[in-house]
SEDRENTOR-138276 format. One line per 8 residues: number of its first residue (from 1); their letters; for each residue x, y, z of C-alpha. Coordinates in Angstrom, 2 decimals, m for minus. Layout:
<pts>
NUM) a) X Y Z; ...
</pts>
This chain:
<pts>
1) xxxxxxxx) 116.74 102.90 146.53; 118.59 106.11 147.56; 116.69 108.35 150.18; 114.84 110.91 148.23; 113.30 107.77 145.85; 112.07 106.19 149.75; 110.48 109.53 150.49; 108.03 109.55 147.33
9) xxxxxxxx) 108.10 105.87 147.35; 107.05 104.61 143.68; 105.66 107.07 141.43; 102.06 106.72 140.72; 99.00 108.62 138.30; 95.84 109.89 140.27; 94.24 106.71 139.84; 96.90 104.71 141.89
17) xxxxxxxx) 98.46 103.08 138.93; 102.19 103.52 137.92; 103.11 106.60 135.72; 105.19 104.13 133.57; 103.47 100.58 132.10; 106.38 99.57 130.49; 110.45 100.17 130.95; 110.56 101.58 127.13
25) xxxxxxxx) 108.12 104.32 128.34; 110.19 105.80 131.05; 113.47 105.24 128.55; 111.75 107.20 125.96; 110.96 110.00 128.03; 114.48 110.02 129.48; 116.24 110.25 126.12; 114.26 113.35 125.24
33) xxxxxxxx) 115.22 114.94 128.38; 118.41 113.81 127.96; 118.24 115.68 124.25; 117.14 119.04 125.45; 119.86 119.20 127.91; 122.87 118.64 125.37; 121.16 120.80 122.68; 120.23 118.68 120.05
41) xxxxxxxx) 116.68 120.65 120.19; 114.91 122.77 122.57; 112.14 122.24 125.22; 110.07 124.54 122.92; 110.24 122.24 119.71; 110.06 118.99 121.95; 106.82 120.60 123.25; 105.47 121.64 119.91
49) xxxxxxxx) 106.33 117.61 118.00; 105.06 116.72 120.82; 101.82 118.37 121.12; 101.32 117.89 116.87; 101.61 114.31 117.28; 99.49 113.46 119.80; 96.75 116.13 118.13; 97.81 113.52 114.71
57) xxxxxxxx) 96.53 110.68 117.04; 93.02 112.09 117.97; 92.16 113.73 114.57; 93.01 109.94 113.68; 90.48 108.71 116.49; 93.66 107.33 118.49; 92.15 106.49 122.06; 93.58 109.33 124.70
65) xxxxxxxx) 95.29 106.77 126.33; 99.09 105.80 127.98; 99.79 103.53 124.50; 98.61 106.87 122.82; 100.56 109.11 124.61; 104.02 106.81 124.58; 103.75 106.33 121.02; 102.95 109.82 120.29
73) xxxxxxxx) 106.67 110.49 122.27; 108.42 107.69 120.05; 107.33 109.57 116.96; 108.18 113.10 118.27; 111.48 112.18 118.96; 112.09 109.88 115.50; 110.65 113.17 113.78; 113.07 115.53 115.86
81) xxxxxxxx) 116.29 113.54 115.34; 115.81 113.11 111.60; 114.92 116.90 111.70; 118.51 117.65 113.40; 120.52 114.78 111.37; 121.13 112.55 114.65; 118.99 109.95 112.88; 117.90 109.74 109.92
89) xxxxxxxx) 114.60 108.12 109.01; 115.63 105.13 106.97; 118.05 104.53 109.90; 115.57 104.14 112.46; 113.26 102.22 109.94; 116.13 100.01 109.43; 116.75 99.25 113.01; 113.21 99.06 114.09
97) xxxxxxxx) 112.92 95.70 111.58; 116.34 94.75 113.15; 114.47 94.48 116.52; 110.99 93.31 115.28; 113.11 90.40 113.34; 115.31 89.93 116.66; 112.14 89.75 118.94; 111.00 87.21 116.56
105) xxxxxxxx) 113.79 84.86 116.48; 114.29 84.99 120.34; 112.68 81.99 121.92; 109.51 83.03 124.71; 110.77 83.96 128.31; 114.60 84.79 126.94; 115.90 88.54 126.83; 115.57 89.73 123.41
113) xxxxxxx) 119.76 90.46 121.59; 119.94 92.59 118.73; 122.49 90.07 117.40; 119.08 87.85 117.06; 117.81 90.43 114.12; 120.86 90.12 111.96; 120.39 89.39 108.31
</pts>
């Protein structure tokens, strides 16, 4: 841990819990910063998806919750790189089943290989 992380020592909400439940979450959030800075779109559009997906969710009756929130980020930034050609839908559908079939062919307690989703 490098000296500033020791200062704020692990990040946590209001409520004492960890801002991030799950790896993926924290990943997710880092690509889209990661985004912005090379240009593929701008803080502005990122805030708009954003904002339009997770008012999608409640007009849906989505619970305002972190599985809300995390999902509503996945499907900004699937709807933002098919919008700028970095990904286009059908090849993000395509790889999502390559993961769901890998996750299901990898036995419990083993780390989960792409390679495992293969057709």
């Amino acid at each position: 841990m490098s000296a500033p992380d020791e200062a704020l020592g692990p990040l946590k909400r209001k409520d004492g819990d960890p801002i991030f439940d799950e790896a993926w979450q924290a990943q997710a959030l880092a690509m889209a910063d990661s985004l912005v800075k090379e240009g593929t779109f701008s803080t502005s559009d990122w805030a708009a998806t954003l904002g339009a997906e997770l008012r999608s969710a409640a007009d849906t009756g989505a619970p305002d919750n972190a599985q809300t929130y995390y999902l509503a980020v996945l499907a900004a930034l699937e709807n933002l790189l098919d919008k700028a050609g970095a990904a286009v839908g059908r090849e993000v559908d395509a790889r999502r089943e390559e993961w769901k079939r890998a996750y299901l062919n990898t036995p419990h307690g083993q780390p989960v290989e792409l390679s495992a989703g293969k057709k």
